[in-house]
mmCIF file as gemmi writes it, N, C-alpha and C atoms, coordinates in Angstrom:
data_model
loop_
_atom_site.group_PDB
_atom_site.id
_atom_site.type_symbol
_atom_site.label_atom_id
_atom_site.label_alt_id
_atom_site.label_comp_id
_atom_site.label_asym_id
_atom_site.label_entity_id
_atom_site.label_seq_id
_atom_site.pdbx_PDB_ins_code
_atom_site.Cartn_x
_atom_site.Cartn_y
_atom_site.Cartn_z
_atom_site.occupancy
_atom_site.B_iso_or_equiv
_atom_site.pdbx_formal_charge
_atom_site.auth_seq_id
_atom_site.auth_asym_id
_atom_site.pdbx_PDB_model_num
ATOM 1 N N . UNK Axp A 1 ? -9.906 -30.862 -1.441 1 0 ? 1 A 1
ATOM 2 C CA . UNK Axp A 1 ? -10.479 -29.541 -1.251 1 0 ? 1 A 1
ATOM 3 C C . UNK Axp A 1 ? -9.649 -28.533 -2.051 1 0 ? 1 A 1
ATOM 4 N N . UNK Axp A 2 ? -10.069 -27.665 -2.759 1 0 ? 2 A 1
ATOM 5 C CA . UNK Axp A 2 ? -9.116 -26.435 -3.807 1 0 ? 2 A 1
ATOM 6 C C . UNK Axp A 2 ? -9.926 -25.223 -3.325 1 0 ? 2 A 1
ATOM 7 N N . UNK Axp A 3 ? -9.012 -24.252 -3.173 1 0 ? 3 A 1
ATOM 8 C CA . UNK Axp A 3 ? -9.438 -23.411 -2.824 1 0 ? 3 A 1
ATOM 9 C C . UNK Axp A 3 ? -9.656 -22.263 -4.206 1 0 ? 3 A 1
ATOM 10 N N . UNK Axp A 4 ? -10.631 -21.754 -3.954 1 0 ? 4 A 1
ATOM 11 C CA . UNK Axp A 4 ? -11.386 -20.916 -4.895 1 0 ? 4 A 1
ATOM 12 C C . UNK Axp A 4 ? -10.462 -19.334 -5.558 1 0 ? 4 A 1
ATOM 13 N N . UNK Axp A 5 ? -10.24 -19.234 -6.256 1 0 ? 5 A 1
ATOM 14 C CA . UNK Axp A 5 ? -10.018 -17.678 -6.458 1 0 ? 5 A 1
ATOM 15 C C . UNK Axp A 5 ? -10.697 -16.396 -7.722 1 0 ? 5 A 1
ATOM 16 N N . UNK Axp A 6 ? -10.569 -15.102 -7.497 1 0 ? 6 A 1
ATOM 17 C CA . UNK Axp A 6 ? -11.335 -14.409 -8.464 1 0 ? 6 A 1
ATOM 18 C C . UNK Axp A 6 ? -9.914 -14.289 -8.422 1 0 ? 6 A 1
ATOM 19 N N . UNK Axp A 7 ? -10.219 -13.063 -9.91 1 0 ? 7 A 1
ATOM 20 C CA . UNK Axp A 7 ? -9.528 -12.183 -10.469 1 0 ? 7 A 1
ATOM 21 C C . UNK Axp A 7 ? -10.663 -10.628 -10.429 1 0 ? 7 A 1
ATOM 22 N N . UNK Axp A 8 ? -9.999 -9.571 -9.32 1 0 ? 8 A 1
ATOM 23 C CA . UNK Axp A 8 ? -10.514 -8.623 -9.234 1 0 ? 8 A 1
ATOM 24 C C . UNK Axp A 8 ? -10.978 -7.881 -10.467 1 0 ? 8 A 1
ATOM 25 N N . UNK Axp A 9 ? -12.482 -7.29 -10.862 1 0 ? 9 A 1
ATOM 26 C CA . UNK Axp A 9 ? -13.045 -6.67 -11.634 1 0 ? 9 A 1
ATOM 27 C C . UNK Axp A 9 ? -12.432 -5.421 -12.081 1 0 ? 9 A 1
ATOM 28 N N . UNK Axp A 10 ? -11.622 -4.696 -11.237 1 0 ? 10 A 1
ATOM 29 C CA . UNK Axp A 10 ? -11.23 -3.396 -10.983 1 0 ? 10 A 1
ATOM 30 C C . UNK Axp A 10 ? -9.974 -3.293 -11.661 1 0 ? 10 A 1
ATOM 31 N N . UNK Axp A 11 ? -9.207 -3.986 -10.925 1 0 ? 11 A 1
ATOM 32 C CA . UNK Axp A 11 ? -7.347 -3.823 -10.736 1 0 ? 11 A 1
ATOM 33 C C . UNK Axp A 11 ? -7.118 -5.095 -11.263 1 0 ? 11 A 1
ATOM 34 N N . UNK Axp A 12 ? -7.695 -6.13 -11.937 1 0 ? 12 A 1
ATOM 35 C CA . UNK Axp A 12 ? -7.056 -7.792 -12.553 1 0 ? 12 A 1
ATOM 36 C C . UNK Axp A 12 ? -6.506 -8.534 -11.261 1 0 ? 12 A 1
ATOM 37 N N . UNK Axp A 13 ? -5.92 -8.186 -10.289 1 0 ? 13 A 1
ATOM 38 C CA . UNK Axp A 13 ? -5.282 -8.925 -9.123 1 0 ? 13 A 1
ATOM 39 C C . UNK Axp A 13 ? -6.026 -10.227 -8.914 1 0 ? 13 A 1
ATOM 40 N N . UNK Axp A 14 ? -5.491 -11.226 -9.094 1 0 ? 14 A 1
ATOM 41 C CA . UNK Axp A 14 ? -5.612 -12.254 -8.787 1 0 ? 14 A 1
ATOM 42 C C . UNK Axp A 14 ? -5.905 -12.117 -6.997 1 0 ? 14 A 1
ATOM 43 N N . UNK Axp A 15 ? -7.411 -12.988 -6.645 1 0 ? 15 A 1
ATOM 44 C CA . UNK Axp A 15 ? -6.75 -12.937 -4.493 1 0 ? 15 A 1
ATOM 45 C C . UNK Axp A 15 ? -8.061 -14.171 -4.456 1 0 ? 15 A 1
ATOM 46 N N . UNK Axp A 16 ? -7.683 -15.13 -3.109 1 0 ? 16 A 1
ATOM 47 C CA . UNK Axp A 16 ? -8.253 -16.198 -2.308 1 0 ? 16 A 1
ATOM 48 C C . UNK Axp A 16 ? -9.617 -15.48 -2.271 1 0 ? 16 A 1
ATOM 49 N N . UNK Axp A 17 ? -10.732 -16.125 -2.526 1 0 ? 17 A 1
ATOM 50 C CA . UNK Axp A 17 ? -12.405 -15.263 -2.254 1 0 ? 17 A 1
ATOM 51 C C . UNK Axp A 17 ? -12.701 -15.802 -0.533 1 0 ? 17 A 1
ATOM 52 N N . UNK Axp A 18 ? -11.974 -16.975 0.114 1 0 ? 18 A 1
ATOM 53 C CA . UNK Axp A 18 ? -12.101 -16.974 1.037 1 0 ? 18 A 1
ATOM 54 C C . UNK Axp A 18 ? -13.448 -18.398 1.295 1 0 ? 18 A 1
ATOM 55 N N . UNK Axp A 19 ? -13.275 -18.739 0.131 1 0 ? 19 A 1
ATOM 56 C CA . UNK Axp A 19 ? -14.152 -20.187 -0.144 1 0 ? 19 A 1
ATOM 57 C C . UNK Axp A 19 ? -13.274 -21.303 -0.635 1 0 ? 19 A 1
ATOM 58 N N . UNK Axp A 20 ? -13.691 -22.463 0.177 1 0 ? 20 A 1
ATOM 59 C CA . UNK Axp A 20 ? -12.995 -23.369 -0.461 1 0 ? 20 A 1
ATOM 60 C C . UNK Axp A 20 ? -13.69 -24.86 -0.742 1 0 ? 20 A 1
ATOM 61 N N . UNK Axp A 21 ? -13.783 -25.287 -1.701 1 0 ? 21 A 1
ATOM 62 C CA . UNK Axp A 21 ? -14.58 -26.753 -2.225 1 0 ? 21 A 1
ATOM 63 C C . UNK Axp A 21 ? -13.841 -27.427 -2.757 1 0 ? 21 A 1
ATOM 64 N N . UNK Axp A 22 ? -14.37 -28.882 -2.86 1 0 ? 22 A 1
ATOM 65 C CA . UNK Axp A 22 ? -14.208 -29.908 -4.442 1 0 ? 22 A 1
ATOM 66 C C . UNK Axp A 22 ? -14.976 -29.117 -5.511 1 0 ? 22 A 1
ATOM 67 N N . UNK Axp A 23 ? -14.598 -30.062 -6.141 1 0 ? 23 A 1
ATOM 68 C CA . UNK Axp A 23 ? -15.362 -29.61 -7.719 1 0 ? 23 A 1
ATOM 69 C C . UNK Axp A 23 ? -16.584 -30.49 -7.546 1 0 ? 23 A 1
ATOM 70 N N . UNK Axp A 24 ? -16.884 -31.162 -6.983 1 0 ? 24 A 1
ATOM 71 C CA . UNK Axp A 24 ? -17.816 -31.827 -6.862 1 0 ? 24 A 1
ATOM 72 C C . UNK Axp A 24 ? -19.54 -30.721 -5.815 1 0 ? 24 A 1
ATOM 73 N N . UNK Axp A 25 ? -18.8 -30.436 -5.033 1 0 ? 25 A 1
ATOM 74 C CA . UNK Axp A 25 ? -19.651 -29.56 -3.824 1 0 ? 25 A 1
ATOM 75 C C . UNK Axp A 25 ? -19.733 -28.253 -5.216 1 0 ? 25 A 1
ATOM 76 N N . UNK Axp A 26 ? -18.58 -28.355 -5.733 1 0 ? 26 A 1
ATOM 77 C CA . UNK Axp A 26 ? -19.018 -26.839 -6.439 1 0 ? 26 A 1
ATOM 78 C C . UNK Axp A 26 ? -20.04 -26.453 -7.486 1 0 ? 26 A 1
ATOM 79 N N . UNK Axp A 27 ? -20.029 -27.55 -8.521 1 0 ? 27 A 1
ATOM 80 C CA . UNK Axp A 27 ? -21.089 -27.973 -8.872 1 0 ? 27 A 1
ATOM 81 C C . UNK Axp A 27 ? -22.669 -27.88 -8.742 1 0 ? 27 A 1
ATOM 82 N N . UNK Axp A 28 ? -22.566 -27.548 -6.941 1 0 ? 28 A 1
ATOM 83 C CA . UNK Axp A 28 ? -23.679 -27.687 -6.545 1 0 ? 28 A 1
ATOM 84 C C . UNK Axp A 28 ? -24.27 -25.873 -5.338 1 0 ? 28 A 1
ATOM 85 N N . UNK Axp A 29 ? -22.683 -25.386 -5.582 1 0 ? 29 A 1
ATOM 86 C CA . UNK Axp A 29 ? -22.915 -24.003 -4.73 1 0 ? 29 A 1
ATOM 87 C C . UNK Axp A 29 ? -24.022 -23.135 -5.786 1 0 ? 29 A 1
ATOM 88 N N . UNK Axp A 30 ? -24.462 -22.144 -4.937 1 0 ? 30 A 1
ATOM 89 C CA . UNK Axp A 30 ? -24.981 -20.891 -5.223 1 0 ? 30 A 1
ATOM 90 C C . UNK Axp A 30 ? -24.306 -19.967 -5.089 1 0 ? 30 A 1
ATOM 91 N N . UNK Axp A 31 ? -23.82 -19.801 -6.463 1 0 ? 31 A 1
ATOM 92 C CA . UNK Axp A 31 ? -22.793 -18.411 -5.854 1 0 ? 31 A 1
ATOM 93 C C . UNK Axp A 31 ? -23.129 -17.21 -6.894 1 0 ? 31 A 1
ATOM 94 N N . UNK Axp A 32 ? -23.962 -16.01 -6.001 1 0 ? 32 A 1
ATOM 95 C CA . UNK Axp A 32 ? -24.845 -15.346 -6.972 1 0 ? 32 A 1
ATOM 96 C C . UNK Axp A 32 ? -24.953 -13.778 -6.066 1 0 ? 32 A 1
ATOM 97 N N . UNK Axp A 33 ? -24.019 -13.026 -6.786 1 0 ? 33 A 1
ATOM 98 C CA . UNK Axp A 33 ? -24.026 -11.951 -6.463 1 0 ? 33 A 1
ATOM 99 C C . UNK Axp A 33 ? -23.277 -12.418 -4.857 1 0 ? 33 A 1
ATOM 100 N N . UNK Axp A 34 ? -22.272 -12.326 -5.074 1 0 ? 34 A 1
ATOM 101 C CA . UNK Axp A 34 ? -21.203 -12.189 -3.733 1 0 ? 34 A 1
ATOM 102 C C . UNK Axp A 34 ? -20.597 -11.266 -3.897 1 0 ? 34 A 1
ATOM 103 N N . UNK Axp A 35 ? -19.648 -10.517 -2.676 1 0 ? 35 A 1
ATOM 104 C CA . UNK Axp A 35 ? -19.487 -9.262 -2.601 1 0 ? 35 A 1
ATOM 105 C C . UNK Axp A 35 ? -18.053 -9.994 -1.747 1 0 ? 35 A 1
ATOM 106 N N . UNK Axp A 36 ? -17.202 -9.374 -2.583 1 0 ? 36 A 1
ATOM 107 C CA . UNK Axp A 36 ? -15.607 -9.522 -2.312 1 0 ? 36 A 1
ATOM 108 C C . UNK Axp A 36 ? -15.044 -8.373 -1.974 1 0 ? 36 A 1
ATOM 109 N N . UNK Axp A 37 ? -13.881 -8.327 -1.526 1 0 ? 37 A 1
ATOM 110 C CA . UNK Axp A 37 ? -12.767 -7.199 -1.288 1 0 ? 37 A 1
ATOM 111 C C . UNK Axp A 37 ? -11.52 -7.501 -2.112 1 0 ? 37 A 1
ATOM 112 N N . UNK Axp A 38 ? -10.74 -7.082 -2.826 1 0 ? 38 A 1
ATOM 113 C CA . UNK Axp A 38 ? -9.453 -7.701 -3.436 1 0 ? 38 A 1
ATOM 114 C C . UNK Axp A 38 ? -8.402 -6.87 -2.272 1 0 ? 38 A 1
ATOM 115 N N . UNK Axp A 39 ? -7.215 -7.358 -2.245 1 0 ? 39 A 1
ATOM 116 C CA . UNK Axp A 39 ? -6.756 -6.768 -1.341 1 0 ? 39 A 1
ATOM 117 C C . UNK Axp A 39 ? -6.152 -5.48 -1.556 1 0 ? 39 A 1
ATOM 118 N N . UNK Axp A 40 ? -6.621 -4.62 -2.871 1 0 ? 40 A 1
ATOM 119 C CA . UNK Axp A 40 ? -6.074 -3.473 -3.121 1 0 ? 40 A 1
ATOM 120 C C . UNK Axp A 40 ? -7.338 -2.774 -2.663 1 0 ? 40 A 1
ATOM 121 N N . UNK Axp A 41 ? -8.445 -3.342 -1.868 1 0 ? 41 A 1
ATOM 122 C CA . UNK Axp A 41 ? -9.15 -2.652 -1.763 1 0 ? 41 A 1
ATOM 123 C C . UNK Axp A 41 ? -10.873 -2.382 -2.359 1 0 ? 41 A 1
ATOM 124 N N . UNK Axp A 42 ? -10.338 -2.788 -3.489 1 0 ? 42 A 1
ATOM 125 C CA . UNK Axp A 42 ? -11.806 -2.707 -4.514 1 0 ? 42 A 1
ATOM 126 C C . UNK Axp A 42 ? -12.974 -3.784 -4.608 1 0 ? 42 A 1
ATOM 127 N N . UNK Axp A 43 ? -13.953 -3.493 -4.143 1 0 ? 43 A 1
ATOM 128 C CA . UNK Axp A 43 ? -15.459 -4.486 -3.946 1 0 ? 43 A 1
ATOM 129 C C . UNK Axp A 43 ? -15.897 -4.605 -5.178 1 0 ? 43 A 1
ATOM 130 N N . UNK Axp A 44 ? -16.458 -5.872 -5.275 1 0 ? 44 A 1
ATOM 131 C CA . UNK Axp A 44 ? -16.917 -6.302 -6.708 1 0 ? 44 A 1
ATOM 132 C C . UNK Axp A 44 ? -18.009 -7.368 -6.096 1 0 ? 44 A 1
ATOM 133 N N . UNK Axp A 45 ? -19.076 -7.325 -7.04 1 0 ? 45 A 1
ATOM 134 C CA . UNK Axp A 45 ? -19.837 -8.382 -7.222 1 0 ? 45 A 1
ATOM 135 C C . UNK Axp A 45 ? -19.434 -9.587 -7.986 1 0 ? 45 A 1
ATOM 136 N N . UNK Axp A 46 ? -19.477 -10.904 -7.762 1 0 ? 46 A 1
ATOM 137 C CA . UNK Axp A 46 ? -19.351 -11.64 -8.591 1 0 ? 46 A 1
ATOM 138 C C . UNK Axp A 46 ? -19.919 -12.775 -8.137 1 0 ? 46 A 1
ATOM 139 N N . UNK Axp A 47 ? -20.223 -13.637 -9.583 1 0 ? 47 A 1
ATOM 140 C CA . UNK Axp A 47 ? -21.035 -14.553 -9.727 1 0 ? 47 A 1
ATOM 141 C C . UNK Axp A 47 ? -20.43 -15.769 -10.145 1 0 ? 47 A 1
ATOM 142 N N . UNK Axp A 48 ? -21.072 -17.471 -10.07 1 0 ? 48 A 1
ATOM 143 C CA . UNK Axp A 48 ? -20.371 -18.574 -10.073 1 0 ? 48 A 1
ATOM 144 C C . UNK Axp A 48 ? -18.916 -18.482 -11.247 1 0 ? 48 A 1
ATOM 145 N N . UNK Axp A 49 ? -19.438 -17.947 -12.32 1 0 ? 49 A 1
ATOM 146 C CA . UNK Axp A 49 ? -18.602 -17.876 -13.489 1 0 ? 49 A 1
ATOM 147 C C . UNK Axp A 49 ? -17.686 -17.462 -13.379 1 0 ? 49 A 1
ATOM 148 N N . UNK Axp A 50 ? -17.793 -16.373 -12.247 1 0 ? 50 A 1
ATOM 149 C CA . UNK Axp A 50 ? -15.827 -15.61 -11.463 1 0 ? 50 A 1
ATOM 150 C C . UNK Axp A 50 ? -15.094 -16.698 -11.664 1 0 ? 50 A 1
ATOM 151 N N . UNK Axp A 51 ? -15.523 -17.628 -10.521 1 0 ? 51 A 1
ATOM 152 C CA . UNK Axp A 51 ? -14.687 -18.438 -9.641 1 0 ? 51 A 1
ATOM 153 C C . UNK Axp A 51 ? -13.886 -19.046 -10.513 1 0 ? 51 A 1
ATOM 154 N N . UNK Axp A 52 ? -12.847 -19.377 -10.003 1 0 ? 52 A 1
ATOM 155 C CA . UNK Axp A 52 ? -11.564 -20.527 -10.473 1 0 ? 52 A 1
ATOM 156 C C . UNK Axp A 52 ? -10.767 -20.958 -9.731 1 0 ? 52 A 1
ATOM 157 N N . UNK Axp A 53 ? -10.287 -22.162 -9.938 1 0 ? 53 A 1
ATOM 158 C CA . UNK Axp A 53 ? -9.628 -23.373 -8.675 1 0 ? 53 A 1
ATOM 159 C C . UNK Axp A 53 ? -8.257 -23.015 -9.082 1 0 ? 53 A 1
């Protein structure tokens, strides 16, 4: 299991999105227009292409 992370749109901060998969399950998520918090605060939309293990 690896847990998922963005890099905030706003501020670059790397933070946990609070999802966690294989690469295998991931492959297979919908991840389309999700709505994050980074922990400085700032909401962002983001889509499968955010993500990184």
């Amino acid at each position: 299991m690896a847990i998922l992370y963005l890099k905030c749109k706003t501020c670059g901060v790397r933070f946990y999105s609070g999802i966690a998969s294989d690469i295998k399950n991931f492959n297979t998520l919908s991840l389309i227009n999700k709505t994050h918090q980074c922990p400085k605060g700032h909401v962002n939309v983001y889509n499968k292409i955010d993500y990184s293990f």
